[in-house]
Every structure is written in C-alpha cells, then in structure tokens.
C-alpha positions in Angstrom: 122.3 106.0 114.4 122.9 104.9 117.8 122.0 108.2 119.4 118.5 108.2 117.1 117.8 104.7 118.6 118.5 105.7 122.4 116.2 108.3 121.8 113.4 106.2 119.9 113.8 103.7 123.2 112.5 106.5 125.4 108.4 106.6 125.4 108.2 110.4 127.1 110.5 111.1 123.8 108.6 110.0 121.2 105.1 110.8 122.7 106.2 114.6 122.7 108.2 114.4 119.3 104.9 113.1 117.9 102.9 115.7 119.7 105.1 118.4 118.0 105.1 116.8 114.9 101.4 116.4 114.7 101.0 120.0 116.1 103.0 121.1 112.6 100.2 119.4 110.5 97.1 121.0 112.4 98.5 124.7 112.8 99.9 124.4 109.6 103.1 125.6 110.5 104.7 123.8 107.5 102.9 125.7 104.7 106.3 128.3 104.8 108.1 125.6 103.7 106.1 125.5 100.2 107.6 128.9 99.8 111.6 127.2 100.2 110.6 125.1 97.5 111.1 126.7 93.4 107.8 125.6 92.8 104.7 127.7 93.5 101.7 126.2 95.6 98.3 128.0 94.6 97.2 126.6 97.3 98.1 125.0 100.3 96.4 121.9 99.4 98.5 121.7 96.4 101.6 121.5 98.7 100.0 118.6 101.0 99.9 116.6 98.0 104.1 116.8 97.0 105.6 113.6 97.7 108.2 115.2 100.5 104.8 115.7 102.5 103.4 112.5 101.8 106.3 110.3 103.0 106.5 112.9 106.3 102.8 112.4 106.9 103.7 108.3 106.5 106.6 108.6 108.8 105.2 110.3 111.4 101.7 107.8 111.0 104.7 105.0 111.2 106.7 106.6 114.7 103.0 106.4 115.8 103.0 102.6 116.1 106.5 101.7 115.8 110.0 103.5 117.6 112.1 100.4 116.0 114.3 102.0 113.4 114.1 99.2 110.7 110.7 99.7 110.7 110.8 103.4 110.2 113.2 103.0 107.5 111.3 100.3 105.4 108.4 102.7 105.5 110.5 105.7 103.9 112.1 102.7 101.8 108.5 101.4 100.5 107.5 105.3 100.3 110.7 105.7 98.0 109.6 102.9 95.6 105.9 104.2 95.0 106.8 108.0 94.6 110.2 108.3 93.3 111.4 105.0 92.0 108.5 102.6 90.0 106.9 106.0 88.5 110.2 106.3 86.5 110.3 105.0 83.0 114.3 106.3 82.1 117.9 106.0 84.2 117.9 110.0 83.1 114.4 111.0 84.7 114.8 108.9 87.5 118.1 110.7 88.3 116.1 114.2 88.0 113.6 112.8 90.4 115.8 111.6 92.8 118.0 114.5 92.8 114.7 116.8 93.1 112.7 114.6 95.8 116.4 114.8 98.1 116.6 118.4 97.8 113.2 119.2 98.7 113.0 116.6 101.4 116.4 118.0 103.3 114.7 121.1 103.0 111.8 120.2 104.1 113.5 118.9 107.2 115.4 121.7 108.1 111.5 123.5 108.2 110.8 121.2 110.3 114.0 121.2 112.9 113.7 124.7 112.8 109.8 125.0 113.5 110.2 122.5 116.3 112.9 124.1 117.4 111.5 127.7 117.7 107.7 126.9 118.6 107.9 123.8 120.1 110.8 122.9 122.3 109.7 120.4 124.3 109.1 118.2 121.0 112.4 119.2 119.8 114.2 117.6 123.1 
C-alpha cells in the first residue's frame, strides 16, 4: 500500500498510467479479455457493459481527478454496492456474485498488467 501511494504522489506517474489506460479503452486492446472470461460476448458492446468494465472505466474516470487512495477505494467501494451487493436478494446468490465478479475482475487485471506491460511501457512504469 505504501509503494501504490508513493507512486500515486508522483504527477508524471499518473499522467502516463492514465494515458495507457485510456489508450486500452480507445484501441480496444481489452476486447481479448472478453475471450478469458467463460461467458461469450456477441459483441464487443456486450462486454463494455459487464460490471468488471464498468467499475475499471469508474476507476480510471476516478485516478483522473483524484491520486488519494481513499478516494479511489470508496469509488470501487460505492461501485461494489450498486453492482454486486444491493442487486442481491439471498446470502447464497450474493456469494455466487461475489465469487464471480472477483474472478473476472483479477482477470481482467492481469489483461490489463499484461497489455500495459507489452504495448505500452511507459504507462506500465
């Protein structure tokens, strides 16, 4: 946690981690990480509107206009309770969803490290 706030203190590091991140959206680099995911996307429309790329899209838009962690996590928090949590009528389907939106979201994650990585190392740091 430390390390992730030294590096959300430094402007040049967020401006190009948002720059790479933004860069995924428009080239639609991301659209191979539909295929990680056991559901099939007809389109790639369908895929923009999963709830793993909703709350990415939100905390990128958040790292936009705020590098203070507690503010990046009370926007994944909030994004938590309107997808995943108040949709939920049962303990049991609640623990599906949760168990589902954390598996997709760490891979969706690892897309991403790996697409920032490869295509766009200055972003990656």
């Amino acid at each position: 946690l430390q390390t992730l706030r030294a590096l959300l203190k430094n402007t040049t590091t967020v401006t190009l981690l948002l720059s790479g991140l933004r860069g995924l959206f428009h080239e639609q680099s991301l659209h191979v990480t539909a295929n990680l995911f056991e559901d099939k996307f007809r389109t790639l429309k369908m895929w923009r509107k999963t709830i793993q790329f909703k709350c990415l899209k939100n905390l990128v838009s958040s790292l936009a206009s705020s590098t203070d962690i507690r503010n990046l996590l009370s926007c994944f928090s909030s994004d938590l309770q309107t997808f995943v949590i108040k949709p939920r009528k049962s303990k049991e389907a609640l623990k599906r969803q949760a168990s589902d939106f954390m598996l997709k979201w760490n891979l969706l994650l690892t897309s991403v490290g790996k697409i920032l990585a490869i295509n766009r190392t200055d972003s990656f740091g």
